[in-house]
N, CA, C and O of each residue as an XYZ file, in Angstrom:
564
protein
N      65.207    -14.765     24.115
C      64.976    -16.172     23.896
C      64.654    -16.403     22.422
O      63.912    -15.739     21.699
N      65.363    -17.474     22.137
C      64.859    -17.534     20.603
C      64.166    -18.649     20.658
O      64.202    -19.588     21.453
N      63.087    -18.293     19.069
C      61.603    -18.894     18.939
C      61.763    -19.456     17.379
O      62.574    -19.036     16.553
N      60.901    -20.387     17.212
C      60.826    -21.091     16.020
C      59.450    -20.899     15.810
O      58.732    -21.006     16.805
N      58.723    -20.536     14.309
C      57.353    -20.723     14.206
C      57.523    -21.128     12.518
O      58.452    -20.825     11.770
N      56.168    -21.994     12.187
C      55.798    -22.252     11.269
C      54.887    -21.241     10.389
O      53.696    -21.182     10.697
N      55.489    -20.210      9.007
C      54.619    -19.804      9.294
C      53.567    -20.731      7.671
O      54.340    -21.212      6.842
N      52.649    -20.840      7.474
C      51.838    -22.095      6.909
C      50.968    -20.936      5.519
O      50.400    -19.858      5.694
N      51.107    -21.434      4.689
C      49.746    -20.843      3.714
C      48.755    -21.588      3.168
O      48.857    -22.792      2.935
N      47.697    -20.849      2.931
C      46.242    -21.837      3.052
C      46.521    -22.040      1.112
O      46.844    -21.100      0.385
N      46.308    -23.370      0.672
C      46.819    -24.137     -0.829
C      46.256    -22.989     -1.163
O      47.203    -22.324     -1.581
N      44.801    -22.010     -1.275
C      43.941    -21.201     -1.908
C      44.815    -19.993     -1.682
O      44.342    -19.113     -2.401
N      45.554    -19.662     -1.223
C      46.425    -18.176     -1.069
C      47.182    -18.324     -2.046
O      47.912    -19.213     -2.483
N      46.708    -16.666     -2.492
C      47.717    -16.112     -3.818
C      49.166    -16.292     -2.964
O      50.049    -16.842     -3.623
N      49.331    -16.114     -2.333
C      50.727    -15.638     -1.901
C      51.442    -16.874     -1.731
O      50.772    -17.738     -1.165
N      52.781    -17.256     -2.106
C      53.823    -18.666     -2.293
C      54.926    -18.493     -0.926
O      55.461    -17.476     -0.485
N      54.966    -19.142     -0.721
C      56.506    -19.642      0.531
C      57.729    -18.830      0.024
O      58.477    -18.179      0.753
N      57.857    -18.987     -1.647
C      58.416    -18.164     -1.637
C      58.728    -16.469     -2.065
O      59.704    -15.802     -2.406
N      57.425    -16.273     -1.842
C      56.429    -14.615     -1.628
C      57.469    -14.352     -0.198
O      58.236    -13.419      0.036
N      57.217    -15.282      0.421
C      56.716    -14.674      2.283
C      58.612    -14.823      2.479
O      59.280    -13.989      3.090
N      59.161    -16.021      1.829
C      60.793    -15.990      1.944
C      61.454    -14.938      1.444
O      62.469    -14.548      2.022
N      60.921    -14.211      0.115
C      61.520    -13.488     -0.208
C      61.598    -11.807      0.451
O      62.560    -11.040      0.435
N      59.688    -11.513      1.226
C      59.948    -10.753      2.029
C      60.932    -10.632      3.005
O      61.625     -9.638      3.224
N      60.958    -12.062      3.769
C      61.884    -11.799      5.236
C      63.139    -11.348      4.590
O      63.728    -10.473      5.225
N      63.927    -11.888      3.019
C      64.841    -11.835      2.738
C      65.205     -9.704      3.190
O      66.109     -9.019      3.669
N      63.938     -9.534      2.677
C      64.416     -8.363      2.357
C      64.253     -7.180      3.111
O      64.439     -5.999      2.818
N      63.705     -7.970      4.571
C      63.331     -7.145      5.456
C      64.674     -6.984      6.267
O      64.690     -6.145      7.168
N      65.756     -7.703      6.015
C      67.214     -7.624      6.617
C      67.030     -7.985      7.914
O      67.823     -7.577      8.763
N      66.146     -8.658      8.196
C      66.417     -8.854      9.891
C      66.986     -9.891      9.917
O      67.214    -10.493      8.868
N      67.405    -10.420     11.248
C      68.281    -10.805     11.337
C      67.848    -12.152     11.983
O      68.193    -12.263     13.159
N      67.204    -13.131     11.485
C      66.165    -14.489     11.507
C      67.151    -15.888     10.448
O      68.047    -15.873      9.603
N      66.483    -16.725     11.003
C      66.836    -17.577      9.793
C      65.772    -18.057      9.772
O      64.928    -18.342     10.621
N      65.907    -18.178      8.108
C      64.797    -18.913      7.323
C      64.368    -20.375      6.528
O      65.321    -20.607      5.784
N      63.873    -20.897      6.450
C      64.181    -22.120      5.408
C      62.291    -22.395      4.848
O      61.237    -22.534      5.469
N      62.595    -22.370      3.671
C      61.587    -22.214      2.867
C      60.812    -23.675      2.629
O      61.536    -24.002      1.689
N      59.809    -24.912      2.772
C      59.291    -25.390      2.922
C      58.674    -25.388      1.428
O      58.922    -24.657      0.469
N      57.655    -26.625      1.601
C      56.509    -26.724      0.694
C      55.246    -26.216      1.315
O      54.177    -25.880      0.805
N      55.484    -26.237      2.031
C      54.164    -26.070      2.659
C      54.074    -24.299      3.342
O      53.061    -23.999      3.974
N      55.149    -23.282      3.152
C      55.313    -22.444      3.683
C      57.424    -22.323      4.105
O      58.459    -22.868      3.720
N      57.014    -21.294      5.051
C      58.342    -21.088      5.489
C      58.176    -21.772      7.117
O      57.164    -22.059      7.757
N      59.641    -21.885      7.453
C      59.960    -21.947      8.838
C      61.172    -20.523      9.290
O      62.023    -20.108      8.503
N      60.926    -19.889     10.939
C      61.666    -18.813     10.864
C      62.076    -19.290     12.195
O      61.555    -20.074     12.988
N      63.184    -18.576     12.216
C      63.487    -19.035     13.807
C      64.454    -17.879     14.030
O      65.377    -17.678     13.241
N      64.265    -17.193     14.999
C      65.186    -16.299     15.833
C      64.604    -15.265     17.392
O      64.091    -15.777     18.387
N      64.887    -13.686     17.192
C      64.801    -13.885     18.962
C      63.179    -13.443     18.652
O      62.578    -13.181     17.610
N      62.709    -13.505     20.344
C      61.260    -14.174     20.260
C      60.585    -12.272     19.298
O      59.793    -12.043     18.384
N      61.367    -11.482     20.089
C      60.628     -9.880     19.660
C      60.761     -9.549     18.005
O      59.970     -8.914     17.307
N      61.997    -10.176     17.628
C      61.931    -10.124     16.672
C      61.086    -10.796     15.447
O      60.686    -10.235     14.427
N      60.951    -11.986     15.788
C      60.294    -13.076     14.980
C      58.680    -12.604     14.955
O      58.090    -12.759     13.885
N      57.777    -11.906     16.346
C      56.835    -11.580     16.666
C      56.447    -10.399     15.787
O      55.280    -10.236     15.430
N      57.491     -9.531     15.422
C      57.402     -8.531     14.359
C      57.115     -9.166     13.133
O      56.059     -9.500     12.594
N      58.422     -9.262     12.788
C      58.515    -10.036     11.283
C      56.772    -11.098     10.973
O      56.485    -11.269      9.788
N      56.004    -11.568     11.815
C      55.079    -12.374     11.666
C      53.854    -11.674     11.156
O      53.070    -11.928     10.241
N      53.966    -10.446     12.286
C      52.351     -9.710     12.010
C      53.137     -8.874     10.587
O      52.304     -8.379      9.828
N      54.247     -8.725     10.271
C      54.690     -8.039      8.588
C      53.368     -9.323      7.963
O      52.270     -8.910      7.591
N      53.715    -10.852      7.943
C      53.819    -11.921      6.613
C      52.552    -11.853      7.041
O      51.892    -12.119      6.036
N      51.705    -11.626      8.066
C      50.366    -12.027      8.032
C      49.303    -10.628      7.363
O      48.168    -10.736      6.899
N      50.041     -9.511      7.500
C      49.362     -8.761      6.667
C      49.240     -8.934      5.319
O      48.284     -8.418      4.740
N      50.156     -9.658      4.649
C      50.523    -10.194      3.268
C      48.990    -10.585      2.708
O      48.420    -10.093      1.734
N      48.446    -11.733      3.723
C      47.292    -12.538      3.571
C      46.596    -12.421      4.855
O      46.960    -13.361      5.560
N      45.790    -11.707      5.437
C      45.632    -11.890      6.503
C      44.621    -13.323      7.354
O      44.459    -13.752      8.497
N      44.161    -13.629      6.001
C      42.965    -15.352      6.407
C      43.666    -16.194      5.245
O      42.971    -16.824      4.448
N      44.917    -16.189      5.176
C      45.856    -17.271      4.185
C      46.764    -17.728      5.018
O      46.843    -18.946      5.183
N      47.368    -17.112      5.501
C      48.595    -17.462      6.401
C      48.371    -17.693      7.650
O      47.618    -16.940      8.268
N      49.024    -18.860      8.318
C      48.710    -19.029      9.624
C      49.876    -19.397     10.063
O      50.803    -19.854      9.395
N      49.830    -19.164     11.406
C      51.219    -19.219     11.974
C      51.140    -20.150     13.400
O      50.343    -19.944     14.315
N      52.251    -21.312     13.351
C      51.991    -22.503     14.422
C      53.675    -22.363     15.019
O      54.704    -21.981     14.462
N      53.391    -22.862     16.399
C      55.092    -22.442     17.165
C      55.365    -23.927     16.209
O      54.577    -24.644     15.592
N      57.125    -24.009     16.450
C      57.574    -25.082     16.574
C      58.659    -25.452     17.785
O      59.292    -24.492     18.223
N      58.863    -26.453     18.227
C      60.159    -26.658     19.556
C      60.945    -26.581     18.957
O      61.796    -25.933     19.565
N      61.498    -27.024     17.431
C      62.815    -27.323     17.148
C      63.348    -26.125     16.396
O      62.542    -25.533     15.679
N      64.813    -25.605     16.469
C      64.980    -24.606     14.754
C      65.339    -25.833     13.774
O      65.441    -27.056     13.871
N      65.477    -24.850     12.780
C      65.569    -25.403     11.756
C      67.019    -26.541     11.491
O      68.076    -25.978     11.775
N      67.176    -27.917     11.033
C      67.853    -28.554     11.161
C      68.715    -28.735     12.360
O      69.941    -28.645     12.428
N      67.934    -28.982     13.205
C      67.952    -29.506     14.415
C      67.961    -31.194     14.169
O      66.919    -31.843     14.086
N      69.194    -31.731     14.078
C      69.470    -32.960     14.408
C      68.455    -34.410     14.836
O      68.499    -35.565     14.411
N      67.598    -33.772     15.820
C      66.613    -34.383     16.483
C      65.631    -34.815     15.578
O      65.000    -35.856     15.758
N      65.409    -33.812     14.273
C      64.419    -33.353     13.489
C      64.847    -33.369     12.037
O      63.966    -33.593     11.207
N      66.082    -33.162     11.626
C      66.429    -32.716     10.195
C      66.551    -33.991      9.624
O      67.442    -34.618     10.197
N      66.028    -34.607      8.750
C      66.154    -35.756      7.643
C      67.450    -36.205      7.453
O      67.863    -37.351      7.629
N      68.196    -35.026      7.005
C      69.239    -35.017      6.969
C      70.343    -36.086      7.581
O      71.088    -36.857      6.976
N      70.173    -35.847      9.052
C      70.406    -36.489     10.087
C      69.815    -37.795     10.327
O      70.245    -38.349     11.338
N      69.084    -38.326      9.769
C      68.326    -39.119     10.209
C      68.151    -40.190      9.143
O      67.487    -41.214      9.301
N      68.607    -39.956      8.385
C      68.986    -40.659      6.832
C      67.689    -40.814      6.139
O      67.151    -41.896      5.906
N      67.190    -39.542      5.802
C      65.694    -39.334      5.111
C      64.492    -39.823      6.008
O      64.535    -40.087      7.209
N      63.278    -39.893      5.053
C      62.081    -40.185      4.851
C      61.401    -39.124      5.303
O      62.112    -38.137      5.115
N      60.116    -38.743      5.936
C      59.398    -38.034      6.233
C      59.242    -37.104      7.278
O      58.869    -37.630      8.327
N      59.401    -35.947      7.319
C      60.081    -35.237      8.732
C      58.970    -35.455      9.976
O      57.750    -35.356      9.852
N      59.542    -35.707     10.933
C      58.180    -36.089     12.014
C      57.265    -35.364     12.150
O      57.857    -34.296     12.305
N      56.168    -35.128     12.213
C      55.396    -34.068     12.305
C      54.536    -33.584     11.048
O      53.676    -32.708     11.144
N      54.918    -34.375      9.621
C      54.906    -33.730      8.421
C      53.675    -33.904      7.795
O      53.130    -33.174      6.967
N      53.102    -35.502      8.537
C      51.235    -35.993      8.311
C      50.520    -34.638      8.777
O      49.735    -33.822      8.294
N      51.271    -34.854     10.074
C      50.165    -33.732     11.154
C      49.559    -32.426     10.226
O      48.504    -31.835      9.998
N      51.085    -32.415      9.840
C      51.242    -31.020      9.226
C      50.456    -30.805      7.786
O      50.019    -29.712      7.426
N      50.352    -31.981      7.049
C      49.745    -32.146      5.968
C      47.952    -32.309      6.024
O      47.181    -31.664      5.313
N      47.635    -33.132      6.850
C      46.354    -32.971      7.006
C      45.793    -31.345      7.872
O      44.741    -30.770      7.594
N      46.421    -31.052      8.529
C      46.259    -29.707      8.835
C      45.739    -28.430      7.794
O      44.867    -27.561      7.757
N      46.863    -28.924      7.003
C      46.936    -28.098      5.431
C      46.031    -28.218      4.818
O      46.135    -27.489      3.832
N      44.739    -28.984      4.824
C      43.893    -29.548      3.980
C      42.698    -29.117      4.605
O      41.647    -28.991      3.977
N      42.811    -28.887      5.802
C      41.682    -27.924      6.355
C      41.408    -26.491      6.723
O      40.422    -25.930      7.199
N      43.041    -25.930      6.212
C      43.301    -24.177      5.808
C      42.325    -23.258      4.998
O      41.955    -22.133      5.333
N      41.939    -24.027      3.743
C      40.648    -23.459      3.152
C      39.972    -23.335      3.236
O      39.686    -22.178      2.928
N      38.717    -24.234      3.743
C      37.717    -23.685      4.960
C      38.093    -22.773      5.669
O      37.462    -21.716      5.698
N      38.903    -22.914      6.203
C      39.644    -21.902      7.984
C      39.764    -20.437      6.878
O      39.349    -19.395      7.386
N      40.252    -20.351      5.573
C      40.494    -19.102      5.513
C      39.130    -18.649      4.512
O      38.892    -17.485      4.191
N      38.358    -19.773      4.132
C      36.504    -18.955      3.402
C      36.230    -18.308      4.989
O      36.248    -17.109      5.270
N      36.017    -19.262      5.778
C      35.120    -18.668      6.866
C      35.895    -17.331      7.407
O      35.278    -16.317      7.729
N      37.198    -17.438      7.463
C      37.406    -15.837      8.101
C      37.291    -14.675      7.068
O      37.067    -13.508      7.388
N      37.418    -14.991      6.171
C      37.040    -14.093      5.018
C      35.331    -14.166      4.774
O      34.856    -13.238      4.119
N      34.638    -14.953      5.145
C      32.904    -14.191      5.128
C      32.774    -13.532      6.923
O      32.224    -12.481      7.253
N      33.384    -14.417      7.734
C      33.803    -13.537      9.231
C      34.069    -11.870      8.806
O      33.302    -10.956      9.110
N      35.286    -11.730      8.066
C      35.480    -10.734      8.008
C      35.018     -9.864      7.268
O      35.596     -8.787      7.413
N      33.808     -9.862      6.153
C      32.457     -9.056      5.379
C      31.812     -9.521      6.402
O      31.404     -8.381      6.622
N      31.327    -10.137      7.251
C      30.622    -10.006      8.376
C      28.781    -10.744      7.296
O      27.574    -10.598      7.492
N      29.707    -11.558      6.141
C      28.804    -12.505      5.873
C      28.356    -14.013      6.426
O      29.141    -14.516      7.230
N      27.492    -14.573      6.168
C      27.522    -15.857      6.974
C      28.213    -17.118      6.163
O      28.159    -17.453      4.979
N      28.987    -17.753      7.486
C      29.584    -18.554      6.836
C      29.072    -19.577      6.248
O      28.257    -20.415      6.632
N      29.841    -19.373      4.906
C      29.423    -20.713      3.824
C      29.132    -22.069      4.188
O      29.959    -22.474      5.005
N      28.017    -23.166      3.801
C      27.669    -24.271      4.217
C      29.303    -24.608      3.453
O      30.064    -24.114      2.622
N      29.184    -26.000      4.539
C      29.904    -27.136      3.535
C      29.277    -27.783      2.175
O      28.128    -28.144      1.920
N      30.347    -27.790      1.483
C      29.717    -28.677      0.307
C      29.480    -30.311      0.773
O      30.085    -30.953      1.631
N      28.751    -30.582      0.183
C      28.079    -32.292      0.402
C      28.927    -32.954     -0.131
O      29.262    -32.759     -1.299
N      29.544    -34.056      0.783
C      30.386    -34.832      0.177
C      29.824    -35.996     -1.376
O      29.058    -36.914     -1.086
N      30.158    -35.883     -2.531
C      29.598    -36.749     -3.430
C      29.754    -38.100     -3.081
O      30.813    -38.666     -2.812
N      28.478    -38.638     -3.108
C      28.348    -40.084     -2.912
C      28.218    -41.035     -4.135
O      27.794    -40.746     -5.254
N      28.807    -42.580     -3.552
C      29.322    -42.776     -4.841
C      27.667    -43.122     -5.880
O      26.586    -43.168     -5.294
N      27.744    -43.267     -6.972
C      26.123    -43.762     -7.600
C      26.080    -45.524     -7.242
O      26.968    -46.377     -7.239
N      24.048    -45.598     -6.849
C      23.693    -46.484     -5.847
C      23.426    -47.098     -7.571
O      23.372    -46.407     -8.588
N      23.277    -48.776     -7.443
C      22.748    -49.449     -8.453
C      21.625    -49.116     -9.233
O      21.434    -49.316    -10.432
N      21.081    -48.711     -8.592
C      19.564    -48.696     -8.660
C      18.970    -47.374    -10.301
O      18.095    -47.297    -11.163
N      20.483    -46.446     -9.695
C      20.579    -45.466    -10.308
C      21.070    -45.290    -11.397
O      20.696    -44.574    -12.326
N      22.387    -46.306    -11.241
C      22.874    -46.734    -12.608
C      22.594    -47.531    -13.799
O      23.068    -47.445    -14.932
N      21.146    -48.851    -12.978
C      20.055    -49.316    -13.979
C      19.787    -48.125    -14.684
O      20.210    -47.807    -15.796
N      18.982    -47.447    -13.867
C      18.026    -46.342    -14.703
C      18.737    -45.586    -15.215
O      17.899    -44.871    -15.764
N      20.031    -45.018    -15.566
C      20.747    -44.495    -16.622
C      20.820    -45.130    -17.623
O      20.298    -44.644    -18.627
N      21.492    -46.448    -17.718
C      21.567    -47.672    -18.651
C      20.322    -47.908    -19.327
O      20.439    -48.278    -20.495
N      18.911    -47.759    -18.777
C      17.780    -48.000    -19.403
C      18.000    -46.940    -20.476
O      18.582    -47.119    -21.546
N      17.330    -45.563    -19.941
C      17.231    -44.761    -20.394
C      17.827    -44.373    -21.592
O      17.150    -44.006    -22.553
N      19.619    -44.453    -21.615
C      20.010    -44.787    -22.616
C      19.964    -45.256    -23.486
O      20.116    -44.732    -24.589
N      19.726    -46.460    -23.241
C      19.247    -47.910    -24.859
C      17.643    -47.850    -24.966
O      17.032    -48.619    -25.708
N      17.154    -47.108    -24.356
C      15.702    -47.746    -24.625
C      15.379    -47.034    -26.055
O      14.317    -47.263    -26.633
């Protein structure tokens, strides 16, 4: 049966889409590939693709993550191409996803020193009036 997976890199991974494309290139198997911004997409039979995955995840092992997909690659249903552009369905999902990879790969990397995981940083709030008087004083006085 053939399988489609995403495989995804966290923005903070040394390793590029086309790191992980150029491996499969050269691993000769027999997959198709299509190289992304956001990573690669692979699609072929399920034993094979299951190999080739745990290869790209040793690459990075808390960088790379790997999500199924239903469709292969330029699949009609799915390909822009077809569809006369704009944004491939799925591609928000896929983008805000991406934005929470770095966390996902600090914490498995202090997981994996078997340190504790890092607080979040505090979101900066914007400066209250009150605060920006008392800069302004301070300044001119």
């Amino acid at each position: 049966m053939r399988v489609t997976k995403y495989v995804i890199t966290s923005p903070e991974s040394e390793i590029l889409p086309s790191d992980i494309a150029m491996h499969i290139y050269g691993s000769k198997r027999d997959v198709h590939v299509k190289e992304t911004c956001f990573g690669v997409i692979i699609n072929g039979e399920e034993k094979e693709i299951e190999d080739l995955v745990r290869e790209i995840r040793a690459m990075d092992p808390n960088g790379i993550f790997i999500k199924d997909r239903g469709f292969p690659p330029g699949d009609p249903r799915r390909c822009r191409g077809h569809r006369g552009g704009g944004p491939r369905p799925g591609f928000f999902m896929l983008e805000c996803e991406s934005k929470m990879l770095p966390m996902i790969s600090r914490a498995l990397e202090a997981e994996s020193r078997n340190e504790p995981i890092p607080e979040a940083v505090p979101e900066k709030m914007p400066l209250s009036m009150e605060r920006l008087v008392e800069i302004i004083k301070d300044e001119f006085a």
